[in-house]
Structure formats: structure tokens, C-alpha cells
C-alpha positions, 0 to 999 in steps of 0.5 A, a space after each residue: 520530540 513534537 510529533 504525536 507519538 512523543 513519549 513512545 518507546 519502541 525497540 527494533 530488532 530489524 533487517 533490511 527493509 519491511 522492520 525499519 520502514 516500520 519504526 521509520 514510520 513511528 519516528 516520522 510519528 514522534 516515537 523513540 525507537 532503538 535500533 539493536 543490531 548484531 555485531 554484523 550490523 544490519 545488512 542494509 548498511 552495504 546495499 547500494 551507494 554509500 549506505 544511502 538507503 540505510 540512512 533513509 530508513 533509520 534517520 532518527 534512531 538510537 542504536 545499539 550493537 550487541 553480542 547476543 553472548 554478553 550483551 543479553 541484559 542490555 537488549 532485555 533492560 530497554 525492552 522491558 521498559 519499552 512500549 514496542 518491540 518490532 523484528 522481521 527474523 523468520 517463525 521459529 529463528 533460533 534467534 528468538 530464543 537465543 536473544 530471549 524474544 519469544 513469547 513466554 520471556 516477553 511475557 516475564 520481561 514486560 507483560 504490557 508490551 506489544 510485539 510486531 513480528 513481520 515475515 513473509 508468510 505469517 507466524 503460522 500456517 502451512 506455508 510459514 517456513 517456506 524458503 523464499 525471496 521478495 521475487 517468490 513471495 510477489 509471484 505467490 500474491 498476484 504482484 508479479 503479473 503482464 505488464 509488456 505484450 509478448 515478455 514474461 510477466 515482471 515484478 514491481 521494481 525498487 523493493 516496493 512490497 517490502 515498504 508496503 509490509 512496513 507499512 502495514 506493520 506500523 498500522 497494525 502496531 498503533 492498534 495493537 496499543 489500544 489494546 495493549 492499554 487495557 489488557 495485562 497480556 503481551 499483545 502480539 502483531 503477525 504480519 505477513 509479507 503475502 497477506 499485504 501483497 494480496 491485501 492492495 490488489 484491486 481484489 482480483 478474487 472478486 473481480 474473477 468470480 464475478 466474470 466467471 458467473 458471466 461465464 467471461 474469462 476470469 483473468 481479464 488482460 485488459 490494461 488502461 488507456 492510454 497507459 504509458 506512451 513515449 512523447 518527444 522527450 521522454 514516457 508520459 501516462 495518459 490514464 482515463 477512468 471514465 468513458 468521458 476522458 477517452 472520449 476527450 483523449 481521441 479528440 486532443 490526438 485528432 482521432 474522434 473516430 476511435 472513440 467507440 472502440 475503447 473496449 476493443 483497444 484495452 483488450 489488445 483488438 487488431 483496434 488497438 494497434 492501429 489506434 497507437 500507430 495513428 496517435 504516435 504522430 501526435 505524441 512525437 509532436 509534443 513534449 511531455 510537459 506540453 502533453 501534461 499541461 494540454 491534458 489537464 487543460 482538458 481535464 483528462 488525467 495524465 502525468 509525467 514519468 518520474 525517475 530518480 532524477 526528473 523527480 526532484 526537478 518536479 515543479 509539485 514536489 520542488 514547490 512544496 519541498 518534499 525532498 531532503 537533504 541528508 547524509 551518507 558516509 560523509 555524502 550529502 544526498 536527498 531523500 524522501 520526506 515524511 508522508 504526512 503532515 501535521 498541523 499541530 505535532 509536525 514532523 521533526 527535520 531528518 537527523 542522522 541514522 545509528 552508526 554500527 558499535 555507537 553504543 552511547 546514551 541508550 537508556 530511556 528517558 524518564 517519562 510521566 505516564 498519562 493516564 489511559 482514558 481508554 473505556 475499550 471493553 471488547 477487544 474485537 472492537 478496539 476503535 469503539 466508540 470513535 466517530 468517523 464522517 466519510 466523505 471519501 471517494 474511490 478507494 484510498 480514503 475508503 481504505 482508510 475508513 473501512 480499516 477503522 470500520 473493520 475494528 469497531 469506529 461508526 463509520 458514515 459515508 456520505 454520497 449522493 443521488 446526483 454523484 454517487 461515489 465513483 468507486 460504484 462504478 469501477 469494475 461493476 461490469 455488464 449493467 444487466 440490472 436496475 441495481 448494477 451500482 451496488 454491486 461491483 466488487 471493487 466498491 462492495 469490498 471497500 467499504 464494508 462495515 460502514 453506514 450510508 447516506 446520501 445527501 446532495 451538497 449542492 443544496 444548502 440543506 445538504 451542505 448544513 447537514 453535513 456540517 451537523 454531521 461533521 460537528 458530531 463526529 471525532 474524525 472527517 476523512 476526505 481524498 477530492 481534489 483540494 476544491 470539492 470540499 472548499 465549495 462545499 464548505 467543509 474544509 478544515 478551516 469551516 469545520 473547527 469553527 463548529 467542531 474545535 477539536 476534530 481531527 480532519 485527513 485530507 488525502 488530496 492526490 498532489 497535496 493541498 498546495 503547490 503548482 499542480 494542487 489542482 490536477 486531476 489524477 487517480 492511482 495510475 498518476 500517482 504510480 507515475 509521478 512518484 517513481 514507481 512505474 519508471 521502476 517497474 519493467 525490463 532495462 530495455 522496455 517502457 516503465 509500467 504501471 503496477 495497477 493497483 497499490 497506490 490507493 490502498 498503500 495511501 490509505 494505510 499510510 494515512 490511518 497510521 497518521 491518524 491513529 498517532 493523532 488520535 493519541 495526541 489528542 488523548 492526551 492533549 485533548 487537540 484535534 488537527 488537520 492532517 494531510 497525506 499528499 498520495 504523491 508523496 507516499 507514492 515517493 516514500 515507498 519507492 526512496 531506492 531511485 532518487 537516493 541512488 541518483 543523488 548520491 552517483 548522478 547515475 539514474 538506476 535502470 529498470 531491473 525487470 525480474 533480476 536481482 543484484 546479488 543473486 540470478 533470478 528469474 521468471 520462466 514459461 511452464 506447460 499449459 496456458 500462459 503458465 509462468 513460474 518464478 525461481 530464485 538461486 541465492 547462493 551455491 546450495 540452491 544451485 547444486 539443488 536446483 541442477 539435481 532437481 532439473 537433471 543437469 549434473 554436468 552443469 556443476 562444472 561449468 565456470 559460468 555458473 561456478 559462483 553468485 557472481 558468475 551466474 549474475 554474469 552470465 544471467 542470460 545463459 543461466 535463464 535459458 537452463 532454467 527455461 528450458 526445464 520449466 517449459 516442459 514442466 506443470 508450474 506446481 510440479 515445477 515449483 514443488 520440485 525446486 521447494 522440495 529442496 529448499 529452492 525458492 520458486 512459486 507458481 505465479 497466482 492469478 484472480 482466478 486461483 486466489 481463494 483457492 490457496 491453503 496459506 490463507 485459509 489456514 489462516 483465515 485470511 478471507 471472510 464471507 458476507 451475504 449481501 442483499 443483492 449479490 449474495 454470499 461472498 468472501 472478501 479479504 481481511 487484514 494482512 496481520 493477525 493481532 493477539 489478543 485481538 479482533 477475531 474477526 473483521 468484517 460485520 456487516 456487508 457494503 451498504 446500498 445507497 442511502 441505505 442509513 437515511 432514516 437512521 442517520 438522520 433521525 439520530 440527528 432529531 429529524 422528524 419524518 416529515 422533514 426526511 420527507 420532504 428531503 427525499 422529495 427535493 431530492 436532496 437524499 434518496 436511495 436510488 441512482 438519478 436518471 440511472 
């Protein structure tokens, strides 16, 4: 093992997905991890070809097959040397206490363990035994949403959330080992599968509370320009973010005099269809690789849209040879690799996944322990004392730095009077103050806890103090375009010339090398190009965007990254470079696809809302745009569910008889469930179904977000009063760590150039040369020419 967490020991005790992505993740970090599965074996081994996602997700782990009867001693041995032990059962399994994995036997077997619990709703709280499904639990958190005008709302394709949870799942484990180090109590991590939906939302509950202050519709349709549109050859995104690409779009489709009407457009005004009408002409003309080129020639964000196929011929991810091959029963097929990269604890080459009863070479290898350096005397603050210089932009790396914020790193964020960052302006709405730019919510919310400066690096003042600045800190974080910070001097190379041992993460969004290093793009693009938006939508419709997770899903991605390299360097005393290529993670969370593909030549279609074992579907309610999802697992929830509608003859009828018939029959099985629901109040609907053990969830939209007991019970929003805007709840973390952090929010975002005189007086400026910087204007705290 080189990776940074060689020497970590970690158990599984995990089923399909959300627990190994979780410990795939930490054996792409260097971990030693276990895999413990019943006799029955993990049920991922049968779903989809040749058992190519099972392959995926545990490449690179031991395994071991136990009955729970007589195999007791074995499970407890590994656990109680064992620094994690990470399982996905439902609060209150049986199985805990039958497999002796509860609280108080961990605690007998292994006082310094950290255990990871992910479900769907948490460990506790009103909604923590609620039936449910990967459908009903997107409906809950705001994932299943309008992505086709007149077609009910759809959830996101591939099992996207369950990676996002792992994911999260990992993130909170590598924290929960700097506590475990100076505390003799088992630390337990409660992740929930909801919390982390909510938690990669452009916080909808913000963005809601904010229109209906305006008195403006709280649930905005308003969808991207251009989107998803059809080229000669295939579907292309063409994503403008700013008033500049849409203006560039309506010159390179020969339609300038649309270029006033951008508003009208997103927001489905009788404008929009007469723009697209006259623009298809010009899409039908070109194909999608001549579409891309022209774009980025004109710098306007666009990106083709990969499937399971086109993806592995992408000149970006070919060029820097992303994907690999690998093994399934005996089938070479090629799958995702790691989504980050590691300058001095690279990633090892995949190696086959446990077969089901290979029980050889289990036991842990001897290890020299390596002394805790930890000084951690609070546990609320478990990044105390780590220095984090941001110079982030927009959202992923601002996740990222706000996450260590959240537990305790002084964090400073760096921006400029000249070019704020741009996330100040996504969602800021109506200008109707002199102040607009501090408050839209998307920023506020980004980058809490966080100290701010300005500092234009154009200048060589500038640029030397951000260099001192870099020379003092542990970690520089930074998600541009490759070239920003090469020009500006403050590249990995640049920086160890002054700070040997830092760690530096660069987030570019299509990697640091490679034919399209220089593309611009942002979240849409990457949704894109990694497979996700041809994933998402209905068989007979366009891939669509999911709007939203791609950043936040990098971001977490990359503090694990981060949090592995930091103990290398606890140990070793090395810094490194770190690259996390947003494409890529994009890829990793969306592996089913290209898997699928390689190993049948068949490219999956979209599924919409429908599910491969079981019917499923998303259906109108009375009131308002009022939708309502409900999933029939198996033949108790159908004889429930025809009690619930009062459909009792229904019991008969031989298309509904089994899971396969009613697959089968999918569409008459969706027009008895739609014809109930229509005439029903989405709650009463879903309560009713509930009742009975059937899964269903009232779709939530922004408006309802902070009025949902789950997250109170569990304290899941956080108020701060910030000086402009006031008080406001923003979200926490999706995962309750114990003993841990109380709380995470501290301090609201900052104003711009909030920390000038703090930062720099702490770096031995006098006040007269802070003078004379704001007076060149090379810091200052208010937006030029606003």
C-alpha cells in the first residue's frame, strides 16, 4: 500500500452502494478494508451484468463470509483491532445485536473505534424508521424535481445519491479519526442518506425565503440557457452563467435580437419558444463536436452529452487515461478510476474485488503505531489550528474550505475589489441595495465561518502578498481554470518554493492536463460530460440536467483527499499536491453506465422514475403542481396499497399478481395509482400509503424545506444573524458525530474585505502601508464601479 491512509484499518459491514463507495473511497485513499458478508453475500453481486458494479465498488478488499451463529469471533477479532467499522443496516436492525455491533459491545471490543452508520433518515429522529426507497427518500429531500415541461417531475438517474451519501460517509469517518485519537470513547458517525440530498441543493430554502420576502413565487421554474439541445448528431449543453455568455449564444446562433430577453426565455415566456424555434435551424447545421469547439472559441460554457459509450471515447478522459480496466466473472470490462490524484501517495492500480466464501488471509497485518502529534483540546473544533488559504471561486472549492471551517481550520478567503468571487452574484437577485453583493444566499451560505481579504493580483503587491500568505499556511485550496493561478504565480510549483511542505488542492473542472484542460465550464458542464444528465430523464426524452450537486459532490470528494493527505503528512511530515479533476468525480458517482456498456455493448436507456426490480412511480395530487412518489416493493405493499386506495378486486387481476407482472405492466399499474392520488392531498396521500408500511413521500419543494420535523428533530439547520441580512437558518452537515462538534456554524459569511486589517496586521503591516494598499486599490472593501 502507498496511498496516504496505508496502515488504516477499516471493516465493512455494507450492502449495495452508500457503505462500499464509502470504503471504496478509503481503499483509493491506502486503507485496508474488510468486507464482511452473510452467507447470502452481498446483494449487489446480482444487479446488472456480470456483477460489474459489485466489482467496481470493492476492488481492492479483503473479504470474509460469515454465519452470524458460528462465525461470531471472527467478525468480533478483526473489528477489535480495527481503526473503522462502516455499515449501512437500518436503526434499530436486530442484526446489530445479533452480529454484536451496537454501542455498548463496540464499546467492550474496541474503545477507540470509529463507527460509521449511514441510513436513510439518520439514527434518530421522528422519520428514522420510515419505510422507504432511493425514489422516496429523493422525493423527501428536493432531488426529484421538473426537469421536462408538461411530464411529471423525475428523479436523478444511475443511483447517483447512494455514491453522494458514501461519500459523505467517507468525509465524516476521516474526521471522526481526529477525534477518535485523543479521546478513549467510540466515536460514532450518523450519516443520513436525506440530510446529504438536502446538503448538495443550491439551498433552496434560502433561495425561497428570500423571493417570498420580495413577495415573488418561492419556487422559481426558471431552467438554464440554453440547457440541453439536440445538434445534428446527438444532445450538446450550452450552460451560460453570466449575461455575457447569453449575449455571445444569441450572436454565434445569429439571433442578436434576443439578447434582451434572457429572463423571459428561462422563465418559459411565449419568448422562449420562439427563440428555440429560430435557433434549431443553426443546432441542426453542426454537429456536437463542431458545436463544442465553436463555443469554447467564444469562451461560452458548453459540453457534449456523454453516455456509457461516447464517454470513454472523450478526447479529455481518453488523453489522461481515466478509465480502467478491469474484471467481472471472468469479463474484462472498464470502469471508473480514482477521483483524485496524488503527487507523493498515488493511488494503487485497481485489483479484483472478494469473491463471496474466500475466507483466506483475514487477519490484520502487524503495524508500528505512530505516535499521535494530535494537540486537539476541543472537540467541537477537531481542525483547530490547521491553516487554510482560499482561493477559491464559486462553490466546490468553497465547500470544501467552509467544511474545515465548519470544524475549527482559520480559514482566508481571498478575493478582490476588481473580481469578487463570482458565487457573490448567483442567486443575489434584484440589485435593490448598494450592498446587493453580500447578500445573495447561494454565497452567504458557502462560506460561513471563514475570514475575508481582497487583494488584486494583477498587482505584484498583490501577488507577494498572497504568496506570504501561502508561505504561512498548512493547505491552499483552489478550483480556476489551470491558468489563473499559473499567472499569477501561485501554482503548486511557485509555492513550495516558499512553503516546502504544503499541501495544495487544485480543483480545475477538466483536470489539470489533457486536450480540454483549457475549457471553460462550471457544474452544468460537468453533469454533462461525466454522464450524468444522459442518466436522468424519461426513455423517450432528452437527458437533463440534475441542477445542482456536481459542486458540492467535488467539494466533499476533495476534503477526503485532503484529510488522507494531511495524516501522510502527520506522519511523514510531507506536503503534496492534490488534483481533483470535477469531471472525474462527476464519472465515479455515475459508474453504473459505462460498466453496463463495457460489458454488453448495450447503452443503458434513461429509466425515468422506474426501478428494475420493482413499480414505482411519480404521481399528480390535488392542489397546485402537487406530485407524490410511491414505491411497491414487493406483494405485502401491493395488497396494502389496494386496501389503502380501495381497489380490492385489483387483487385478482394477473397483471398485478407479481413484482415481475406489475414491471410488465408498468403503465396500467401508474394509471391505478393515478387515478387515486389525483383526487387525493399529497400528505394524505403519502400518510395513508405510510401507514401501512408502503413507501411514499410528498415531493418537497424550497418553500417547505425548513418546515420538516426530520431535520429539526435533528438540528440539522443552524441560525446566524449576519449584518446586512439578518438572522437566517442555513444548513449543517449531512452526519451527526459523537462525541463531536456540537454544532457547526460560528460566524456568519463575511462582507468584502471584511479581515483586511486583521489579516494583514498579523502579517507585520503597518497601518500606513495598509493605507497605501487600499488607496492603490490593491485591497479595499467595497465592489469597483458597483
Amino acid at each position: 500500500m502507498t496511498g496516504a491512509l496505508a496502515g488504516l484499518r477499516v471493516v465493512e459491514l455494507g450492502t449495495d452502494i452508500t457503505a462500499p463507495y464509502c470504503t471504496k473511497l478509503l481503499v483509493d485513499l491506502g486503507a485496508d478494508v474488510i468486507k464482511v458478508e452473510s452467507q447470502s453475500g452481498d446483494p449487489l453481486r446480482g444487479w446488472g451484468a456480470s456483477g460489474g458494479l459489485f466489482e467496481y465498488l470493492n476492488a481492492g478488499k479483503r473479504g470474509v463470509t460469515v454465519d452470524v451463529d458460528t462465525d461470531g469471533d471472527v467478525l468480533h477479532n478483526l473489528i477489535a483491532q480495527a481503526d473503522v467499522l462502516v455499515e449501512n443496516m437500518p436503526p434499530g436492525a436486530s442484526l446489530r445485536w445479533e452480529w454484536g455491533i451496537d454501542h455498548d459491545s463496540l464499546r467492550q471490543l474496541n474503545p477507540n473505534l470509529v463507527v460509521v452508520r449511514i441510513s436513510d433518515y439518520g439514527q434518530d429522529g421522528p422519520r428514522c424508521d420510515r419505510q422507504s426507497t432511493p425514489l422516496t427518500v429523493q422525493a423527501a429531500s428536493g432531488w426529484v424535481s421538473t426537469r421536462e415541461p408538461d411530464r411529471p417531475p423525475v428523479q436523478s438517474g444511475a443511483r447517483i445519491p447512494e455514491y453522494i451519501a458514501g461519500g459523505y460517509a467517507a468525509l465524516g469517518a476521516l474526521t471522526a479519526l481526529q477525534i477518535a485519537a485523543v479521546t478513549d470513547r467510540v466515536v460514532e458517525v450518523d450519516v443520513s442518506t436525506f440530510e446529504a440530498l438536502l446538503s448538495t441543493l443550491p439551498y433552496p430554502m434560502l433561495m425561497a425565503a428570500r423571493l417570498k420576502s420580495m413577495g415573488l413565487p418561492p419556487n422559481s421554474k426558471a431552467g438554464p440557457m440554453l440547457g440541453i439541445v439536440r445538434a445534428a448528431d446527438g444532445w450538446i449543453g450550452i450552460n451560460c452563467l453570466t449575461g455575457q455568455h447569453w449575449l455571445d449564444v444569441c450572436a454565434m446562433v445569429g439571433l442578436p435580437e434576443f439578447g434582451e430577453k434572457q429572463l423571459a426565455i428561462m422563465l418559459g415566456g411565449p419568448e422562449r419558444e420562439d427563440f428555440f424555434a429560430k435557433a434549431q435551424p443553426f443546432l441542426d447545421s453542426m454537429t456536437v463536436a463542431d458545436l463544442v469547439e465553436l463555443s469554447q472559441a467564444m469562451r461560452i460554457p458548453a459540453a457534449p452529452i456523454n453516455d456509457g459509450a461516447t464517454i470513454l471515447e472523450c478526447p479529455q478522459y481518453r488523453d489522461r487515461g481515466f478509465f480502467v480496466n478491469s474484471d467481472a466473472a471472468g469479463t474484462p470490462f472498464s470502469r471508473p478510476g480514482a477521483p483524485f490524484r496524488f503527487s507523493r501517495t498515488p493511488v494503487d492500480g485497481p485489483r479484483p474485488a472478494p469473491r463471496l466464501g474466500d475466507n483466506a488471509s483475514v487477519d490484520w497485518d502487524t503495524r508500528a503505531e505512530v505516535p499521535s502529534s494530535s494537540v486537539l483540546g476541543d472537540l467541537d473544533a477537531p481542525f483547530a489550528g490547521l491553516k487554510v488559504f482560499d482561493l477559491s471561486t464559486f462553490w466546490s472549492g468553497a465547500y470544501l474550505t467552509m467544511y474545515l471551517a465548519a470544524f475549527g481550520a482559520d480559514v482566508v478567503k481571498v478575493e478582490s475589489i476588481q473580481r469578487p468571487d463570482g458565487h457573490r452574484y448567483s442567486g443575489s437577485l434584484l440589485r435593490s441595495s448598494d450592498d446587493w453583493y453580500e447578500v445573495g444566499p447561494m454565497w452567504q451560505a458557502t462560506n460561513l465561518n471563514k475570514r475575508d481579504i481582497t487583494l488584486d493580483l494583477t498587482s505584484q503587491p498583490g501577488r507577494e502578498l498572497a504568496l506570504r500568505l501561502a508561505a504561512e499556511a498548512d493547505v491552499v485550496v483552489e478550483n480556476f481554470s489551470p491558468r489563473v493561478v499559473e499567472q499569477f504565480g501561485l501554482d503548486y510549483d511557485s509555492l513550495v518554493k516558499v512553503n516546502p511542505d504544503v499541501i495544495m488542492v487544485r480543483m480545475p473542472g477538466l483536470g489539470l492536463e489533457g486536450p480540454w484542460r483549457d475549457y471553460v465550464g462550471w457544474a452544468l458542464n460537468f453533469e454533462q460530460l461525466s454522464g450524468m444528465s444522459a442518466a436522468t430523464g424519461y426513455p423517450d426524452g432528452p437527458p437533463c440536467n440534475l441542477q445542482g450537486p456536481a459542486d458540492p459532490v467535488v467539494g466533499t470528494h476533495a476534503t477526503a483527499a485532503l484529510l488522507a493527505a494531511l495524516e501522510h503528512k502527520r506522519k511523514t511530515g510531507e506536503g503534496q499536491l492534490i488534483e481533483v479533476a470535477q469531471i472525474e468525480v462527476g464519472a465515479v458517482v455515475t459508474a453504473e453506465p459505462v460498466i453496463e456498456y463495457s460489458l454488453t455493448g448495450r447503452v443503458p436507456e434513461r429509466e425515468g422514475n422506474r426501478h428494475r426490480s420493482y413499480a414505482q412511480g411519480v404521481y399528480p395530487a390535488a392542489g397546485d403542481d402537487e406530485w407524490v412518489a410511491i414505491s411497491v416493493r414487493d406483494d405485502a405493499d401491493w395488497a396494502a396499497a389496494l386496501d389503502v386506495i380501495g381497489r380490492p378486486e385489483l387483487a385478482d387481476d394477473p397483471r398485478f399478481n407479481t413484482a415481475e407482472e406489475r414491471l410488465v405492466n408498468h403503465d396500467a399499474f401508474d394509471e391505478v395509482l393515478r387515478q387515486w392520488t389525483a383526487a387525493q392531498g399529497p400528505d394524505e396521500a403519502a400518510d395513508a400509503l405510510r401507514r401501512r408500511g408502503v413507501p411514499a413521500e410528498r415531493l418537497l419543494t424550497g418553500d417547505r424545506m425548513y418546515d420538516v420535523d426530520q431535520l429539526e428533530a435533528r438540528g440539522f439547520y443552524e441560525e446566524l444573524k449576519h449584518p446586512l441580512s439578518g438572522r437566517q437558518r442555513y444548513p449543517g452537515w449531512p452526519f451527526r458525530i459523537t462525541p463531536g462538534p456540537s454544532r457547526h456554524h460560528h460566524t456568519p459569511s463575511p462582507t468584502l474585505g471584511q479581515h483586511n486589517d486583521e489579516v494583514l496586521r498579523a502579517m507585520g503591516l503597518s497601518d500606513d502601508e495598509i493605507s497605501t494598499l487600499r488607496q492603490d486599490q490593491v485591497i479595499g472593501e467595497r465592489l469597483l464601479n458597483s
